[in-house]
PAVOGU-662261 format. One record per atom (N, C-alpha, C): x, y, z. Coordinates in steps of 0.001 Angstrom, whole numbers, plus 500000, padded with zeros to 6 digits. Layout:
N
XYZ...
This chain:
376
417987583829754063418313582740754982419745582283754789420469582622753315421325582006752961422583583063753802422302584146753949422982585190754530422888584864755968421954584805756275422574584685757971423157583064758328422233582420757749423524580938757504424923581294757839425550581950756786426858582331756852427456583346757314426426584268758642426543585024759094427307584029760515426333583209760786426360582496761853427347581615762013427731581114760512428982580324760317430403581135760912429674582538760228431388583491760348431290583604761915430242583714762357430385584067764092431050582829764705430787581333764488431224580257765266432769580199765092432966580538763903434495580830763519435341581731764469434636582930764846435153583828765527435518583220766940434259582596767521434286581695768448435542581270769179435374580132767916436565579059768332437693579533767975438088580918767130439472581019766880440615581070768114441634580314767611442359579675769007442744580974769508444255580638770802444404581839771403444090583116771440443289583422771664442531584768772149442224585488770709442145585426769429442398585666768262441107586727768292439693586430769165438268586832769453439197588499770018439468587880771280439763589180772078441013590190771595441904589362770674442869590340770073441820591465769080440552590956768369440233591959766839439560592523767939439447593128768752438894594194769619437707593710770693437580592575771068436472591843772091437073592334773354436064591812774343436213592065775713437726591400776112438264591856777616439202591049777586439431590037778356440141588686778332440201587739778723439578587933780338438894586926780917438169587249782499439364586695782928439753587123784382440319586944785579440172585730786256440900584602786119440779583693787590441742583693788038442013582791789579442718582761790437442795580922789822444215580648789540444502579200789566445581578985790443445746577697790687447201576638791533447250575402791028448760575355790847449610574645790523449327573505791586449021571975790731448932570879791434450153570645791831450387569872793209452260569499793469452087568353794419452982567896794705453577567245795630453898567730796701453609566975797904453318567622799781453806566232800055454810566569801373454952566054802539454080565624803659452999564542803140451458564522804041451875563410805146451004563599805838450929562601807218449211561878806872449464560757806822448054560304806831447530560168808194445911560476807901445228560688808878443673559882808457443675559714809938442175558803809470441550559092810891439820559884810914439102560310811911437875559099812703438178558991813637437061558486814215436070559208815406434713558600815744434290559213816748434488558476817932434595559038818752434866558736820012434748559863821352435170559227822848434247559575823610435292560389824551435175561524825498436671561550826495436009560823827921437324560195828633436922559493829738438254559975830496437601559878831856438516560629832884439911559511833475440970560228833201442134559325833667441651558655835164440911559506835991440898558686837691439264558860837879438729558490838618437040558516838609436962558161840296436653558683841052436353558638842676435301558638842954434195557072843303433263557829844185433653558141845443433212559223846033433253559559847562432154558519848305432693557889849430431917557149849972432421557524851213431468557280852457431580557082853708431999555803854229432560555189855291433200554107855825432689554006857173432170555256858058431290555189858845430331555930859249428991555898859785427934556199859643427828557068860805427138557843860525426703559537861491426638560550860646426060562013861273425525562716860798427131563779859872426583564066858761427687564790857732427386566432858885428746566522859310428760567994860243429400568955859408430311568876858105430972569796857191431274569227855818430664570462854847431024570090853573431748570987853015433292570874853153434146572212852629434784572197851043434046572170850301434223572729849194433159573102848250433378573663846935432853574135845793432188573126844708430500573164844665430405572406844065431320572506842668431595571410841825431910571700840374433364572598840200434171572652841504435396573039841625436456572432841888437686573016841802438811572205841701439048572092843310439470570180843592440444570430845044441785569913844588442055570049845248443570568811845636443521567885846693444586567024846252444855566291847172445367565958848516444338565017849219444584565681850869443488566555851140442954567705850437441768568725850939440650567878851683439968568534853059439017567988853570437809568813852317436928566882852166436097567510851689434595567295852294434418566431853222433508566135853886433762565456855486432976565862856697433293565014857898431859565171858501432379563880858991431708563158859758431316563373861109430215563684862332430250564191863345431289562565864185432332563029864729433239563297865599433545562339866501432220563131867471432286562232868702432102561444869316431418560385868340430609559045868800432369558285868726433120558445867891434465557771867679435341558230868479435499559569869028436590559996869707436083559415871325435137558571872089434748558740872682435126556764872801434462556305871991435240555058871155436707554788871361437270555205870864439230555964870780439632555866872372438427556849873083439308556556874853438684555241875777437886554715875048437333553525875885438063552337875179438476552381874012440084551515873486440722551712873902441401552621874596442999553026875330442518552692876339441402552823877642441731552285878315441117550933878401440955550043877835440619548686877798442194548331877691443275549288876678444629548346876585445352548744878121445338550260878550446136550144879724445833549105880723444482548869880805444084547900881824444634546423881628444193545769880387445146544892880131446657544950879878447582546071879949448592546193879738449017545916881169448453546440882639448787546551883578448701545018884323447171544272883703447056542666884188448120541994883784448661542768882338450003541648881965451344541795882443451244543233883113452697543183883840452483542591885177451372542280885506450991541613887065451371540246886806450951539120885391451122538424885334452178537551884766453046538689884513454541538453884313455038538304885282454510539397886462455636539063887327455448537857888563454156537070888122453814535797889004454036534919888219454603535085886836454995533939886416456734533763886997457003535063886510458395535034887129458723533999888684458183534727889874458659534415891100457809533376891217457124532419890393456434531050890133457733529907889874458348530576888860459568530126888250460091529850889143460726530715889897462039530770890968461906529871892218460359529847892544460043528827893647460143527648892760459605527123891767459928526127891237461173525523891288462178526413890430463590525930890761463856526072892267463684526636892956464154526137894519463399524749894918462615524167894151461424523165894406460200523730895440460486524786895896459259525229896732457767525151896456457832525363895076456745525159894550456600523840893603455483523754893071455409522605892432454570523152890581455196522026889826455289522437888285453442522781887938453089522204888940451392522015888328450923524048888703451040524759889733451084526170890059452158526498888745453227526493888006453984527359886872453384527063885787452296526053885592451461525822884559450336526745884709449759526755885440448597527741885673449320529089885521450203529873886332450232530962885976450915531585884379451779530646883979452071530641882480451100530532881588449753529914881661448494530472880922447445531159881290447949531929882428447255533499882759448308534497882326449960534571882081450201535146881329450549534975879459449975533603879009449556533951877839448122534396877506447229534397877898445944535114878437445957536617878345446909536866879322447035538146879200447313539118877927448786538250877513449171538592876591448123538883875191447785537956875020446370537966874050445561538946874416445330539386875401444013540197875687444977541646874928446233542043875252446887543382875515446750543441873899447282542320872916447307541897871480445493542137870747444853541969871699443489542045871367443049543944871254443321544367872728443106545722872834443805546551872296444856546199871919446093546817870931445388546727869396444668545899868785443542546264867453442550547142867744441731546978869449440887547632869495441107549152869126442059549441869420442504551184869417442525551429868436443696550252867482444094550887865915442647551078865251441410549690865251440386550171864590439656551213865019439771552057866222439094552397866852439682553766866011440698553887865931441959554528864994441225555271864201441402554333863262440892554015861872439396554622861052438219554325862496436854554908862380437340556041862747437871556780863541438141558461863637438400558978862339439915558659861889439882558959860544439097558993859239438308557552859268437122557875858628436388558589858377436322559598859570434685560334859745435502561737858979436698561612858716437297562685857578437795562567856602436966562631855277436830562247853676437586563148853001438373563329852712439047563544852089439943563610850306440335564339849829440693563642848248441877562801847811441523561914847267442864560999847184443127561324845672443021562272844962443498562972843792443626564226843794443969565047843146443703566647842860442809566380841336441384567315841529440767566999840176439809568213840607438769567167839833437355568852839880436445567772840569435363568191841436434433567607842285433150567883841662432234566750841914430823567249840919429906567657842395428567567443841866427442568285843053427036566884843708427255567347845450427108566823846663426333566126846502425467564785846532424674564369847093423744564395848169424665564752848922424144564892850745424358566333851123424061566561852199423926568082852718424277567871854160424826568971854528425080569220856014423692568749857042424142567809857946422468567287858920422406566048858376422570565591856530422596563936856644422807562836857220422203562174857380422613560897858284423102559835857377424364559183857137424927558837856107425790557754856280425388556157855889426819555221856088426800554584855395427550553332855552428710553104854309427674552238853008426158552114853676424831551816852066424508552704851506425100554317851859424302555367851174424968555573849867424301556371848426424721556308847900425833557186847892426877557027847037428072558081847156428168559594847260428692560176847653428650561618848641428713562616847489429893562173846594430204562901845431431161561942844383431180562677843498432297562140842401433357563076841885434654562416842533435683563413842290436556562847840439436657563944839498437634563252838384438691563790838248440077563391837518441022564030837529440903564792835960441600565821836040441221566646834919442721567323834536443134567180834890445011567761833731445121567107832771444859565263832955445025564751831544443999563574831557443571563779830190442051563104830270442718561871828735441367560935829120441441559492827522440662559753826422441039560062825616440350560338823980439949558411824107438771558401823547438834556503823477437639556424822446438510555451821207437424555365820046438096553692819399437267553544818687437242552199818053437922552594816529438897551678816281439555551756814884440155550370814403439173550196813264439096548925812158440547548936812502440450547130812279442164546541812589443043546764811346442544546794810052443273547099809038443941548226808983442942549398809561443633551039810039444994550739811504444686550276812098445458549692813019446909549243812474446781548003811895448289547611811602448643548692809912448406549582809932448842550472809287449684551302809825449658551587811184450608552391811780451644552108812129452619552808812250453954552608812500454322552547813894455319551717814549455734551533815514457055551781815854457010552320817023459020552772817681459428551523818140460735551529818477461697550467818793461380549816820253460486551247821048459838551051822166458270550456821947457739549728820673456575549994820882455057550448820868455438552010820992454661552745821223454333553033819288453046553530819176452994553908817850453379555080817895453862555883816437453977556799816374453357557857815608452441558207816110451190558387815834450305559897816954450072561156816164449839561859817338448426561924817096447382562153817854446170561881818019445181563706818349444839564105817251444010565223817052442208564841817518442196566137818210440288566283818661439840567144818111438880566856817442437820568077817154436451567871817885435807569479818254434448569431819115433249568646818200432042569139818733431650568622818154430801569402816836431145570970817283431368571982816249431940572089815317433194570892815054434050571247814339435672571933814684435687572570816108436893572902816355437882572062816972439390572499816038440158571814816354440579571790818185440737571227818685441680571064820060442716571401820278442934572497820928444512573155820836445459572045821370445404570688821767446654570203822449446379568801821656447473568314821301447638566977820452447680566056821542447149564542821345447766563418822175448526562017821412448817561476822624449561560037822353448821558838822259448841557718821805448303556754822267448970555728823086447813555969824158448489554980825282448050553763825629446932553242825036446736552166824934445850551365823961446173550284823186445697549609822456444999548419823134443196547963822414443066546460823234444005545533822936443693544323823908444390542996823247443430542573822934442649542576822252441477541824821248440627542682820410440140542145819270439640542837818847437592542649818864436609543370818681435260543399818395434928542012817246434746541076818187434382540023816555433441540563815503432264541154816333431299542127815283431540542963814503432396544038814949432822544710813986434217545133813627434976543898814388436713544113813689437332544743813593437002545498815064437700546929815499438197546739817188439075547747817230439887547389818089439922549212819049439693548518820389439895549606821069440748550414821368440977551756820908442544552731821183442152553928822299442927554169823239442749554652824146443710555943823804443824557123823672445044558150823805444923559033825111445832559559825193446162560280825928446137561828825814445611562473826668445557563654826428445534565207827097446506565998827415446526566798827957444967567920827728445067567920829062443704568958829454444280570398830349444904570934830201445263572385831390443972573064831305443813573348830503442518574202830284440935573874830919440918572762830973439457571869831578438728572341830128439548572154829091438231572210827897437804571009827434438146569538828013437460569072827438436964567970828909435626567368828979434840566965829625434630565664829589434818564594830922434570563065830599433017563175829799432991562010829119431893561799828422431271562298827426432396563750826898432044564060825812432198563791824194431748563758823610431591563316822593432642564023821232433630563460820608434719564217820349434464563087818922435731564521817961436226563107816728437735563342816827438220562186816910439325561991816703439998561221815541441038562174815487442291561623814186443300561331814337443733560402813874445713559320814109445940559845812892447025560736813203447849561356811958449281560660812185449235560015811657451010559497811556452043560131811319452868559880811870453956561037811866455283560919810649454963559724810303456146559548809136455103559980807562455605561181807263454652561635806364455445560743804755454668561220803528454834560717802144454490561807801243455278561371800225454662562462799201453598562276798303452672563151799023451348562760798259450782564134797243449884563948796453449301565033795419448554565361796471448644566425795943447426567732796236446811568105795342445302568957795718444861570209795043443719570650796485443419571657796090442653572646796766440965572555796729440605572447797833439312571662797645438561573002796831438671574250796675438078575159796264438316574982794671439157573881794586438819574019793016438017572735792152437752571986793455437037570705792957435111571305793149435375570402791816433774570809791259432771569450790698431551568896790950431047568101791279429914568406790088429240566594789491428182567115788692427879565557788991426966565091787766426357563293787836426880562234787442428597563119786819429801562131786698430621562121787388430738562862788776431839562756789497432415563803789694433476563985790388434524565282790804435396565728788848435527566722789190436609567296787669436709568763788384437683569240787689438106570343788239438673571324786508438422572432786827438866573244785342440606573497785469440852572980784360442215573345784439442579574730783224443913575047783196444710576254782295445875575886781866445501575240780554447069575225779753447885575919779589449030576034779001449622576713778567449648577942777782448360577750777112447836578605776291447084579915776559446305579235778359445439579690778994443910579162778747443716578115777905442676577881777390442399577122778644440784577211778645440251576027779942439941575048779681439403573446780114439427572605779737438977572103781166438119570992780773437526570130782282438294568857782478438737568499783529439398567556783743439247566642784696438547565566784522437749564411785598439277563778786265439266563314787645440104563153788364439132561960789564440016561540790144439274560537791357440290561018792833439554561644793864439331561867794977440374561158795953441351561433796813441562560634797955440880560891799219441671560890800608441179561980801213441367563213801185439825563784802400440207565333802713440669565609803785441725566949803341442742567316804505442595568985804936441702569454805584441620570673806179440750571189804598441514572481803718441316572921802855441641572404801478442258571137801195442427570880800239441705569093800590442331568531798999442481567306798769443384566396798344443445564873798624444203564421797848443944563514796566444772563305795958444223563219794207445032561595794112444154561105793899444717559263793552444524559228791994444117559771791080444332559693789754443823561001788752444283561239787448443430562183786791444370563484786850444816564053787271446037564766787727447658564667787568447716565539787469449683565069787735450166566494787917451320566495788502452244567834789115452403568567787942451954569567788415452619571188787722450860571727786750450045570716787116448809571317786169448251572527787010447296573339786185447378574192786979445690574421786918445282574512788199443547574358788071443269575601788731442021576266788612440877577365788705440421576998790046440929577600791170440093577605792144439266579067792727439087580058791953438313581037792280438277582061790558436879582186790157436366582482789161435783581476788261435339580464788539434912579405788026433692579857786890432752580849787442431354580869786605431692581984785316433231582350786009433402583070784369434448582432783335434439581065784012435476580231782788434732579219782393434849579478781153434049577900780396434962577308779544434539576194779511435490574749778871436355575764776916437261575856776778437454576533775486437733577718775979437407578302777043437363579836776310439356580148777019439354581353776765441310581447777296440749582569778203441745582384779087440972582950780451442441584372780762442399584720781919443928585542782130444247585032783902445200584054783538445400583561785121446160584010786365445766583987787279446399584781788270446992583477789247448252583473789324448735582176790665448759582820791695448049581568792264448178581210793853448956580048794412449111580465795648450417579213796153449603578496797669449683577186797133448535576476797776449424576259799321448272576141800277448930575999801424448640574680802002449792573999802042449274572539802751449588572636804545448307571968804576448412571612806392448851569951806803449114569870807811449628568316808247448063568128809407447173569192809825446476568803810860444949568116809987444934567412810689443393566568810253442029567699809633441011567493808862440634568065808348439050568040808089438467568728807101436950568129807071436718566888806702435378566488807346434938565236806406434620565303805495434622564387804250434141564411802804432906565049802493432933565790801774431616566827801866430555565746800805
């Protein structure tokens, strides 16, 4: 017993003998990891919320006057422009309207040149005294009479106008059109419900709620405006190929929950993204800082918290507890526990243990500025 006692003694010895002293008297040789050098980055802070997209313009199509829908010229769920006929109205109950206004005005146009000209030669006998003032009173309010009537039939036409044009609906945006309501043969006026809904779609509103403390954190231009560009991700997870602005902030804030409404702006060419869909968005500020890094592949988790294996100088490994900032795409940022130039194990982990001297291979960490996962 006394022999392997000190068999076992001589083995722990072997063990712990420092720098590789095991693997120099002929042992296996040191295992392979992949480490990186903790450093300092040029970061943009970013902070994600959820939020919703809403359409820069929103149209219901409505009718203004009532008769049967005789044409529906376009694509459901397709793009028009502006100006395109997209629905009309049968026709001829108005165009028919239109000539019984014109001639209601010629007719009164013609009573009022009759009664101009008896006011006139009313006048003239007057001044000769031939006539008498009580006859230039009467015919001077048959030609203001008149006048009124020509002033009267002169609206009749324009509204009469007006319902023609009506009965052709048209787009007062260029956007995408959703599915018809009504169908060719409807009988349709201005109580029915709306015909269609036209939205504009080149540039759409990212719109989410962000705590006021996140708020007056951001930086502002001389104009104003924050400066601040505004990232989408689906709801998959993919980033949004086109960044936006923010274009509008509330003037008040949620007494309940002390958040404040931000509206951005956001280019759509593509039609990839959809009013009402459900998006996360991130305010990455544009005046970045120098913040720590490390690589989320090398942070490692147990019932005390995040630590990550580091490699001295020596190569020896060693565990090293650290505290978390945020996460940014593939890495992290490090608010304590850390400092520049250490160099941590982010691939070969299950063949490095705390003590043993490892053979390190560098990697050169890649920092991103675009918004990233959520905290796992």
């Amino acid at each position: 017993m006394s022999l392997s006692a000190a068999a076992l003694a001589a083995g722990s010895l072997v063990f712990m003998a420092p720098d590789g002293a095991a693997q120099g008297a002929g042992g296996p040789p040191a295992p392979s990891v992949v480490v990186e050098t903790v450093q300092f980055t040029d970061l943009k802070g970013a902070t994600t919320f959820s939020g919703r997209i809403e359409a820069v313009d929103k149209i219901e199509l409505r009718t203004r006057v009532s008769g049967l829908i005789t044409k529906r010229d376009f694509r459901e769920g397709g793009e028009v422009t502006k100006g395109q006929l997209l629905f009309e109205i049968d026709r001829r109950p108005y165009e028919i309207a239109l000539a019984q206004a014109e001639a209601n005005l010629a007719s009164s146009q013609a009573a009022l040149e009759d009664a101009t000209d008896a006011y006139k030669r009313t006048q003239e006998l007057v001044t000769r005294q031939v006539s008498s003032g009580a006859s230039l009173s009467s015919v001077k309010s048959q030609l203001a009479q008149a006048n009124a009537k020509v002033a009267y039939d002169q609206a009749q036409v324009q509204q009469a106008k007006l319902n023609l044009e009506y009965t052709q609906i048209r787009a007062e945006i260029s956007g995408r059109i959703g599915r018809a309501a009504h169908a060719v043969g409807d009988y349709v006026n201005e109580a029915s419900t709306p015909l269609a809904t036209l939205i504009s779609q080149e540039t759409v509103y990212a719109t989410f709620s962000v705590p006021r403390p996140d708020l007056a954190n951001l930086v502002k231009g001389k104009d104003g405006a924050y400066q601040a560009d505004v990232e989408l991700r689906f709801g998959d997870g993919e980033l949004y190929s086109h960044a936006g602005k923010i274009a509008f902030v509330d003037v008040e804030a949620n007494s309940a929950t002390n958040t404040v409404i931000v509206r951005a702006e956001v280019p759509n060419p593509d039609r990839a993204l959809l009013p009402q869909e459900l998006i996360d968005a991130t305010i990455v500020d544009s005046h970045a800082t120098k913040t720590l890094v490390v690589s989320q592949s090398a942070l490692l988790l147990d019932q005390l918290g995040s630590y990550v294996l580091t490699v001295d100088d020596s190569n020896k490994v060693a565990i090293r507890r650290f505290e978390t900032g945020s996460y940014r795409g593939s890495f992290v940022t490090v608010k304590s526990g850390l400092a520049e130039g250490d160099r941590v194990i982010i691939s070969g982990h299950l063949k490095a243990q705390p003590g043993m001297v490892v053979d390190p291979q560098s990697a050169p960490i890649e920092v991103s500025n675009s918004s990233g996962n959520p905290t796992p």
